[in-house]
ZAMARGU-4260 file (C-alpha; in steps of 0.2 Angstrom, whole numbers, plus 5000, padded with zeros to 4 digits):
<rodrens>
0) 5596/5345/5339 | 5577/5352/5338 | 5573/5368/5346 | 5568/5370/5365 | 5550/5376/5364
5) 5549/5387/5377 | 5533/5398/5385 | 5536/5410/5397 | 5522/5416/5411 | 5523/5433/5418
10) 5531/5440/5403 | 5529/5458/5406 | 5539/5462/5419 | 5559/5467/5421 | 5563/5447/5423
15) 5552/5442/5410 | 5559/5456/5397 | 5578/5450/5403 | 5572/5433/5399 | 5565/5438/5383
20) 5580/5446/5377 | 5594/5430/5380 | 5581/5416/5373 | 5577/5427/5357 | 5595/5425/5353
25) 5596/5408/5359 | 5602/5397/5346 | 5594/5381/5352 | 5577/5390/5357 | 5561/5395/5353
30) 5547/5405/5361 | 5531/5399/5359 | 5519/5410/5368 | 5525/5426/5380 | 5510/5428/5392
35) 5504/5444/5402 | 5485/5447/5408 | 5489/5465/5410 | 5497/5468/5391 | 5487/5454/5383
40) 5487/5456/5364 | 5499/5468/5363 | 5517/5465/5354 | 5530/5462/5368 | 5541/5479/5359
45) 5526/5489/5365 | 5531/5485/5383 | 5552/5482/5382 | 5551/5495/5367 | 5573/5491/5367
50) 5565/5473/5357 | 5559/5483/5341 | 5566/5474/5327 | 5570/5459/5335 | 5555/5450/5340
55) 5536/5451/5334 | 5531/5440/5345 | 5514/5446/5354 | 5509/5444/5373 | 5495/5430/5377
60) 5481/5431/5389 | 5479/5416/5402 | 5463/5411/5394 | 5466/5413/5376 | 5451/5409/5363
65) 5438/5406/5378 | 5451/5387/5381 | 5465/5387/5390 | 5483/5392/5391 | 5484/5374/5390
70) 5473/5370/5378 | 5482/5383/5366 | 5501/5378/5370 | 5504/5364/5377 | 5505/5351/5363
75) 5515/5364/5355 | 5528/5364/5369 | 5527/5345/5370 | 5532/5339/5350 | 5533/5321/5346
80) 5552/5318/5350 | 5556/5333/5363 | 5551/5341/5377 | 5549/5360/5381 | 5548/5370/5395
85) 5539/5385/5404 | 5547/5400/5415 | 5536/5408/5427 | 5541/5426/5430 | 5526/5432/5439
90) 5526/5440/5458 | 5528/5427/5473 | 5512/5416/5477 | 5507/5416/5458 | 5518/5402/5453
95) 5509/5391/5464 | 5493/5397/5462 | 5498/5397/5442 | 5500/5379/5442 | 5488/5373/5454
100) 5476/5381/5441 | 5486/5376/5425 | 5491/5357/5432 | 5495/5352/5416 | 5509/5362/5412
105) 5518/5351/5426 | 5523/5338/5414 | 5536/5351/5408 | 5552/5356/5414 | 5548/5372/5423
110) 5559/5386/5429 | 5553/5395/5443 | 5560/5412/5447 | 5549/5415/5463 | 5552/5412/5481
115) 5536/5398/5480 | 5549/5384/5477 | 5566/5388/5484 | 5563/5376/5500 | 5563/5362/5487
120) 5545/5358/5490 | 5535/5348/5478 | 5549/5341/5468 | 5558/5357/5465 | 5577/5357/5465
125) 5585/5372/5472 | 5593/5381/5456 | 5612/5386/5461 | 5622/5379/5448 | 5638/5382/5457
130) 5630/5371/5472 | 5621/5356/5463 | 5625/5357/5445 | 5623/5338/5443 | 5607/5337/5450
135) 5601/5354/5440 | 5606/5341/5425 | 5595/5327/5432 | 5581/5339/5437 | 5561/5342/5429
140) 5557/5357/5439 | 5570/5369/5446 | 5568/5386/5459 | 5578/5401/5454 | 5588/5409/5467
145) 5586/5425/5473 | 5595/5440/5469 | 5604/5444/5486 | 5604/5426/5489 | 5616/5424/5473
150) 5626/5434/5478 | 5629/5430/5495 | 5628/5412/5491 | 5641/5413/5479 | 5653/5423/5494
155) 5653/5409/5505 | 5652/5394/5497 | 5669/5391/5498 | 5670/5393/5516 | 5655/5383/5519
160) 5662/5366/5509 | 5678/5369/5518 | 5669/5368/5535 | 5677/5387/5536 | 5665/5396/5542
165) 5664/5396/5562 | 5658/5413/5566 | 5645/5424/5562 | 5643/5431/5546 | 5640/5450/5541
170) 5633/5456/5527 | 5629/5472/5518 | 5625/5472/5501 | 5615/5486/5489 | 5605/5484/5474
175) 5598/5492/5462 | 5582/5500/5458 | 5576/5485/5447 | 5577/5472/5463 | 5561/5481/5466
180) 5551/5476/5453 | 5541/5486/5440 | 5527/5496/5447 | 5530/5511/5458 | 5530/5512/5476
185) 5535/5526/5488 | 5555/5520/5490 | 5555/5511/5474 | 5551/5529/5464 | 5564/5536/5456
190) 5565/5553/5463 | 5566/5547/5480 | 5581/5535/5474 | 5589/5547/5465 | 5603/5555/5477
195) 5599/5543/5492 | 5600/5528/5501 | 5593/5517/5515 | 5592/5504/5523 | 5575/5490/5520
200) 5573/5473/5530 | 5586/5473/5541 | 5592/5454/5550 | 5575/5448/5541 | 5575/5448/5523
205) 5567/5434/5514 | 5582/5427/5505 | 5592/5424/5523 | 5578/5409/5521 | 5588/5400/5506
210) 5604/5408/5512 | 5602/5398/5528 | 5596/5382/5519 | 5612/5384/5503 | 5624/5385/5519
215) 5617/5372/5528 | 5617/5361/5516 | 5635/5364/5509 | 5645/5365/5528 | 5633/5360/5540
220) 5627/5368/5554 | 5621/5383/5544 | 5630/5399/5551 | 5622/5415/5557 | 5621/5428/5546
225) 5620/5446/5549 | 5612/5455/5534 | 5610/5474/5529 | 5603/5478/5515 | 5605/5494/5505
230) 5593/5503/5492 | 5603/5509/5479 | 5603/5524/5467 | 5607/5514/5452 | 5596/5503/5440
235) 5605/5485/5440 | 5618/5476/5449 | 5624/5471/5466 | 5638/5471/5478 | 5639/5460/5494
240) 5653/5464/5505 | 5653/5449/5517 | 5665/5445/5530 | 5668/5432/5544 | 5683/5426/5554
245) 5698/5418/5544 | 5712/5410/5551 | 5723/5407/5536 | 5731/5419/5526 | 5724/5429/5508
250) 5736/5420/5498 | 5725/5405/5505 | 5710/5410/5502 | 5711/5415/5485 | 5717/5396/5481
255) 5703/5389/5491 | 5690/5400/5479 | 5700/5397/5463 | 5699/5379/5465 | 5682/5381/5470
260) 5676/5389/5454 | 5690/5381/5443 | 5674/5373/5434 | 5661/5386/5433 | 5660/5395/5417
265) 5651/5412/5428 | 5660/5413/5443 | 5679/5424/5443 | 5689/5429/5459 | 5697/5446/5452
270) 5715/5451/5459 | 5708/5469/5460 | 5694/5478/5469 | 5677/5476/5458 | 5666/5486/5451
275) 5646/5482/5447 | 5649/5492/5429 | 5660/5476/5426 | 5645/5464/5427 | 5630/5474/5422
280) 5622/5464/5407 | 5632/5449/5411 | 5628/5433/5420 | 5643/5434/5428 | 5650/5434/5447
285) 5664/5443/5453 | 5673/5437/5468 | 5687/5449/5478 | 5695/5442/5494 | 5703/5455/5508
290) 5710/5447/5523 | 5711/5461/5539 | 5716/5454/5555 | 5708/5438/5556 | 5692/5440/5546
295) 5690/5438/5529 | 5680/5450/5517 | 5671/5443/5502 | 5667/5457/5487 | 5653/5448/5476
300) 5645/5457/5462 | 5631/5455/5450 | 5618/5459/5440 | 5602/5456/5450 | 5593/5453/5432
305) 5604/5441/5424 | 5615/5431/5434 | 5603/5435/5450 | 5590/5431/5441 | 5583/5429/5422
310) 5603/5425/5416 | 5604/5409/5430 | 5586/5404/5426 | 5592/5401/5407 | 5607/5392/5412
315) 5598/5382/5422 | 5588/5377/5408 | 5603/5376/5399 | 5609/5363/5411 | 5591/5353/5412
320) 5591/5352/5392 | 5608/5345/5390 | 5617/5360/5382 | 5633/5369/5385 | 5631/5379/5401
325) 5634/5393/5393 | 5625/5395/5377 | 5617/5411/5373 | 5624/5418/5388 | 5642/5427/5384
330) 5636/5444/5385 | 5645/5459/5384 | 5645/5472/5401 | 5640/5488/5397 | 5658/5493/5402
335) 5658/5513/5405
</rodrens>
């Protein structure tokens, strides 16, 4: 089989770098252009200096050689007997405004890792493999899920195909520093993380968006769902503690989630409590189920930057190309 070609927009950023360093070890891809305005003719190790020695690959501006990105790439991501793709990793609003300038790139399989997209709007399959793998395989452009929205997805879709859920659902979940994104603010700064908490977008976090639609859609009517969110002190991962009322007993539950995920290589219900050190670096979910008079608590953990967000953008891709759901994506957690 030929190699996917693949460009990436927003390279420059933690997404982008997580992005880069699955697909340069990819065995059925390879990167054609990494593009940044901000580090434009640099080498992509001068940014994500951890990709010395395995990648001279340099970052491209928008308008390269007075053309376009388009004019540069595109026949080069579209050979004669294949088809490539295009990640866009840049903030929310630019992936819109990226290919409402850029309409050409359209006739590629795109992988969108931004909020523009996640209602399914203008074509867009919403990109949760555990939801709609079959139409993932079938798709031409695909909206990564968010982070928190992974993860709580991933909690309740069980309940939400069973027609389980008939109560409100509470939430509190934290994340790590890197949810934030790349450049400094006043709570995302590292001395005001270090040795703290809080609390940010309480009962109106964007991702309850998605979460609302993903339920909806899976065990219709959507339910209400209560969410905390929690700044936390280390750099990647998540833990959703979610919990609703359960009529059935924990023995039941934990069949109902294994056969759930029987077929989906990522996603493991764990007899013991879970710990985010065990998915860091991994595009892995981790399930643990506590039932306590009559509700039923969900433990979901991940890594905000793989499976919450560059690791479940290459499976999808994975999935839109044909390949084994898994390839290039058995990665190691960092473990201690």
């Amino acid at each position: 089989m030929k190699k996917i070609k693949i460009g990436i927009i927003g390279g420059a950023g933690y997404t982008g770098g997580e992005l880069l360093r699955i697909l340069i070890h990819h065995p059925q891809v390879e990167i054609v252009f990494v593009h940044s305005n901000s580090q434009a003719g640099k080498p992509v190790y001068h940014t994500h200096t951890d990709l010395l020695g395995d990648t001279d690959l340099m970052f491209s501006p928008l308008t390269p050689r007075g053309g376009t990105l388009a004019d540069e790439y595109l026949e080069e991501l579209s050979p004669s007997g294949g088809q490539g793709a295009i990640f866009l990793c840049s903030g929310h609003g630019e992936s819109k405004k990226f290919l409402t300038t850029n309409p050409e790139f359209k006739s590629l399989k795109i992988i969108d890792l931004s909020t523009d997209f996640r209602d399914q709007s203008e074509g867009f399959v919403y990109g949760l493999a555990e939801l709609q793998r079959d139409k993932i395989r079938h798709a031409k452009h695909v909206a990564n899920p968010g982070c928190f929205a992974t993860s709580i997805e991933l909690a309740l879709l069980p309940l939400a195909q069973s027609g389980l859920i008939h109560d409100d659902v509470h939430v509190s979940a934290v994340t790590g520093s890197t949810g934030a994104g790349q450049s400094l603010s006043p709570t995302g700064h590292f001395s005001w993380r270090s040795n703290n908490i809080s609390i940010y977008k309480a009962f109106t976090h964007q991702h309850l968006t998605e979460i609302g639609m993903v339920l909806g859609d899976a065990g219709h009517p959507a339910p209400t769902v209560n969410f905390i969110p929690y700044r936390g002190t280390f750099t990647r991962g998540i833990m959703a503690n979610v919990y609703t009322k359960f009529a059935g007993t924990l023995e039941e539950a934990k069949a109902l989630y294994r056969n759930y995920y029987a077929e989906h290589p990522f996603t493991h219900i764990s007899d013991s409590p879970v710990d985010v050190k065990q998915v860091v670096n991994t595009n892995k979910c981790l399930i643990h189920l506590e039932v306590h008079d009559g509700n039923l608590l969900i433990t979901s953990i991940i890594d905000n930057l793989t499976k919450g967000a560059s690791g479940q953008a290459v499976q999808n891709m994975n999935l839109m190309f044909g390949l084994d759901e898994t390839a290039g994506l058995r990665l190691k957690s960092v473990g201690m």
